[in-house]
C-alpha positions as CSV (number, residue, x, y, z in Angstrom):
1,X,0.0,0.0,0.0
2,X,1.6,3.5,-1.1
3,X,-0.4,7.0,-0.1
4,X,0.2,9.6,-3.0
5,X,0.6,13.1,-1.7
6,X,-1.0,15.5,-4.5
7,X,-0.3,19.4,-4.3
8,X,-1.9,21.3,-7.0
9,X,-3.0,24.7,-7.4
10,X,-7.1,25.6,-6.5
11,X,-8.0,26.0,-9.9
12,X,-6.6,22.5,-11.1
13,X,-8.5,21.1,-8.0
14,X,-11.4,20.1,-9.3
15,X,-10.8,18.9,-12.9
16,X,-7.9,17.0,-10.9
17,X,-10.9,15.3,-8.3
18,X,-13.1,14.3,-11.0
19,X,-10.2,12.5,-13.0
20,X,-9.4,10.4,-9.9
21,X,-12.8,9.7,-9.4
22,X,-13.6,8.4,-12.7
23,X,-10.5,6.0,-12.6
24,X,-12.1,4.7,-9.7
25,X,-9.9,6.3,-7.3
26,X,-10.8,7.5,-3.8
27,X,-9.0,11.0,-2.7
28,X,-9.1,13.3,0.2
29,X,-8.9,16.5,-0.6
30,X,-7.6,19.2,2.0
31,X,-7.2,22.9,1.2
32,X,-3.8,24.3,2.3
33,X,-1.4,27.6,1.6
34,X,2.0,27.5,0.0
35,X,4.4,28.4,-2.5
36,X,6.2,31.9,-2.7
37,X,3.4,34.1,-2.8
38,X,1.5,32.2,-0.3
39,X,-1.6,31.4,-2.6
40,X,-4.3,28.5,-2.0
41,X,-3.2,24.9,-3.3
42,X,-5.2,21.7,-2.6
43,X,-3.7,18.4,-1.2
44,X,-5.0,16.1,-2.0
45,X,-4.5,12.5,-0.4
46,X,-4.9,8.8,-2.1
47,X,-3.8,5.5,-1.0
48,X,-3.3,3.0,-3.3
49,X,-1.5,-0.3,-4.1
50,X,1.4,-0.7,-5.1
51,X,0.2,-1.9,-8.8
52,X,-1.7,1.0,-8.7
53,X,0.8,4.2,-8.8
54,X,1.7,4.5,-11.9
55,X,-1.7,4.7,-13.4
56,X,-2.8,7.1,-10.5
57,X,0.6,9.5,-12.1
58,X,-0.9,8.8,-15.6
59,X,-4.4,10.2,-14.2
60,X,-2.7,13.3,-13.1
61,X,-0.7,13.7,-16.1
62,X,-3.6,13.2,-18.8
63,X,-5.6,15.6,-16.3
64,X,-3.3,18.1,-16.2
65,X,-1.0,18.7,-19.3
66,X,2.1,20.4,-18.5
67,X,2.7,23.9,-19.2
68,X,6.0,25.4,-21.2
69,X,8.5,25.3,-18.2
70,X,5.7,25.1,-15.6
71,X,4.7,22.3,-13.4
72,X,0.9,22.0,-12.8
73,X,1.5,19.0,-10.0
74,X,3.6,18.2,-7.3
75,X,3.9,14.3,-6.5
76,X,5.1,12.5,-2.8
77,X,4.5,8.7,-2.8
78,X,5.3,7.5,0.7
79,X,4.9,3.6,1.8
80,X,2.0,3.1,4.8
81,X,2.6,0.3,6.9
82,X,-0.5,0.2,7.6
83,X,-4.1,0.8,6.5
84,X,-7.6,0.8,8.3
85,X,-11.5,1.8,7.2
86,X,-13.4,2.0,10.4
């Protein structure tokens, strides 16, 4: 199991949700503040199997097309030892 750490800008937020959600993805979205001018970005939050990461990049990617010299996502994938619906 692998949680993906998303950080994309506000505007991105939503077309960004509803590609996750149509690959059958689950995602927490939480609204935070960064960057240099301290404007509004979304996290958002996914876990995933392991099989699974590589289409969840491919998701963000066909969602959001890069820019000339600008990056429209910033991606963490970080192992969870372990994992719990209650």
């Amino acid at each position: 199991m692998k949680m993906i750490i998303v950080i994309v800008q506000d505007n991105d937020a939503d077309t960004l949700t509803q590609a996750f959600t149509a690959g059958s993805f689950r995602v927490t979205r939480i609204a935070s503040t960064g960057g240099f001018l301290r404007r509004g970005v979304v996290t958002m939050l996914l876990g995933v199997d392991e099989d699974k990461v590589d289409d969840a990049f491919q998701v963000v990617r066909n969602a959001l097309p890069s820019m000339e010299s600008k990056s429209r996502a910033t991606l963490f994938v970080v192992p969870v030892n372990r994992f719990e619906r209650i």
